[in-house]
N, C-alpha and C positions, 0 to 999 in steps of 0.2 A: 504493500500500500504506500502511496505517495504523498507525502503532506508540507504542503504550502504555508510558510507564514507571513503575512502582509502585517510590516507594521508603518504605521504615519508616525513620523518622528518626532520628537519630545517637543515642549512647546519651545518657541521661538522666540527671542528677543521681540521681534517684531507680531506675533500673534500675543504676547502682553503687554504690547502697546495700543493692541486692536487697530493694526495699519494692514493693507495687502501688500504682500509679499511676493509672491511669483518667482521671478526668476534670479531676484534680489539677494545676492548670498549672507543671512544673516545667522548667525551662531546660535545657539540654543539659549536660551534662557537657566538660572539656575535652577526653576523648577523642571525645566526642559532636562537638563542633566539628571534628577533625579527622577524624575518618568523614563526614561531608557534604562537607568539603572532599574526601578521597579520594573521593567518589561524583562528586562536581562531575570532577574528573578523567577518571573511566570514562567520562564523556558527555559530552567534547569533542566528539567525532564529529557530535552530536545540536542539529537547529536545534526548537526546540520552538514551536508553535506557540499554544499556550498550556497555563497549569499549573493545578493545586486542589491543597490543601489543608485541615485541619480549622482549627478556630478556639486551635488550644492552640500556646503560642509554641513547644515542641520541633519539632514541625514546623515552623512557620511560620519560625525562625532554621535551617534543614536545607535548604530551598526557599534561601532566600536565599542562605547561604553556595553551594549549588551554581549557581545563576543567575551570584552573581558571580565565580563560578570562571570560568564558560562563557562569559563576557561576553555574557548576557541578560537583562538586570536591566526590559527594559523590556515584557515579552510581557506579555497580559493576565494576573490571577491574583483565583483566586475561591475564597474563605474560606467555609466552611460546617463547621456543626456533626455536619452529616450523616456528616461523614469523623471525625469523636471516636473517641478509641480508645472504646474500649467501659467501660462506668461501672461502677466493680467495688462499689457499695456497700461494705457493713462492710469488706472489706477494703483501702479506700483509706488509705493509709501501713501497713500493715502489714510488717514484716519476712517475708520469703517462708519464711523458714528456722524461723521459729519459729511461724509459720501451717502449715506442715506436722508441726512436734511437738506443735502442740494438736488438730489436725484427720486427720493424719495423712497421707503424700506421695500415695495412690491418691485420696482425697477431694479432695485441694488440684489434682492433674493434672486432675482431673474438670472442675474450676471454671473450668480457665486453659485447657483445649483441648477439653472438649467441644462440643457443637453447640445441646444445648439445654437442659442446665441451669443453672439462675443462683447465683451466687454468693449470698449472704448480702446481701437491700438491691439486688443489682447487675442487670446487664444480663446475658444466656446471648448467644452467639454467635449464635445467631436472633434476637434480640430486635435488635443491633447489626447484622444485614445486614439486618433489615428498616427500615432508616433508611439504609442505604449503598446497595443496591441500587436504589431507586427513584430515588434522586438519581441514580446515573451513569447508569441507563438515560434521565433525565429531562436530566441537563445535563451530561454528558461524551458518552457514546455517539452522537448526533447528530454531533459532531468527529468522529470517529472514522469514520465515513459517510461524512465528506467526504474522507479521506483524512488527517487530521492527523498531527501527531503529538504527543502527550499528557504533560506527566509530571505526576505526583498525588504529592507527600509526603502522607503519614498516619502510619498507628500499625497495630501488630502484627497488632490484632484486627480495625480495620476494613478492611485489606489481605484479612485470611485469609477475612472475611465475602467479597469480591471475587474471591478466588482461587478461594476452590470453587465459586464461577458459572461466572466465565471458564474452568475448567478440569473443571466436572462432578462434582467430588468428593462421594464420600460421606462418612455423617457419620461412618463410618468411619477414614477418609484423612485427614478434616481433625482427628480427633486427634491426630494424627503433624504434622502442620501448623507449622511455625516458621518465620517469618520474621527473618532476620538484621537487625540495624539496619546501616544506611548501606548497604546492597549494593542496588545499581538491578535490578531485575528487568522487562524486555521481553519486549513480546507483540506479534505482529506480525499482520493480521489482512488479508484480503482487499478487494476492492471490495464484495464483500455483507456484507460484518461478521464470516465466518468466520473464526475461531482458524486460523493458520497455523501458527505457533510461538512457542515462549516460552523464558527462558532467563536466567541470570543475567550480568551483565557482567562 
């Protein structure tokens, strides 16, 4: 059996400012440190056989801190851009609170959890699983065949572009769509690549 863990990485300097981020490379927050650390935690249990990652350090310091929770510092691990949270144009460093007084909160939800509209400048949720999708079906999914087991740190948006494959969703469902930072979320799938189950730890 093959099992996948998708984690969103700790919170961010900039997601405790309540600004958007995207493609903005900002460090984690200290509570963000200590959410990978507690994620690292929840996946003791877990020998991983190898990780991904996008290329922005919140992930990439999220990965490590749980690696060397687990005492796994040494498994392969493969950086790609493919796994970027998704590029919010204009609204990168903006205040979310006052991006909703100017825009208004039903416009601004529109931008952060629809499917296919793009933000101002930025990337729509289609536009970011069409650069997520093909990567895992190209260089994770193959693992996964073989029976591995996977963990991927990323970001909110290129998880959720991930989630509604692995899970079917419409473009309905994935407006309701949130992913927590630091909580490891498995998926556990057959010897044909079938969705078994999924679940948060």
């Amino acid at each position: 059996m093959a099992r996948l863990i998708l984690l969103r990485h700790g919170e961010s300097q900039w997601n405790l400012e309540n600004r958007f981020t995207g493609w903005v490379d900002v460090p984690l927050s200290p509570r963000g440190v200590q959410e990978a650390k507690n994620a690292g935690d929840k996946l003791r249990g877990f020998t991983f056989d190898r990780a991904f990652t996008s290329v922005l350090s919140r992930a990439n310091e999220t990965l490590r801190f749980v690696l060397e929770t687990i005492g796994q510092t040494h498994i392969p691990i493969e950086k790609d851009q493919a796994l970027n949270e998704r590029m919010y144009g204009e609204l990168q460093g903006l205040d979310k609170a006052d991006t909703v007084k100017k825009y208004g909160e039903a416009q601004v939800k529109i931008w952060r959890r629809s499917y296919d509209v793009n933000p101002p400048g930025g990337e729509s949720l289609k536009d970011t699983a069409a650069r997520v999708l093909p990567y895992y079906e190209a260089k994770i999914q193959p693992y996964l065949l073989k029976g591995e087991t996977i963990l991927i740190a990323a970001h909110g948006n290129s998880l959720r572009a991930l989630v509604m494959q692995l899970e079917q969703l419409t473009k309905e469902q994935v407006l309701e769509l949130n992913i927590p930072t630091g909580a490891p979320l498995l998926y556990e799938f057959d010897s044909s690549g079938k969705l078994i189950s999924h679940r948060y730890l």
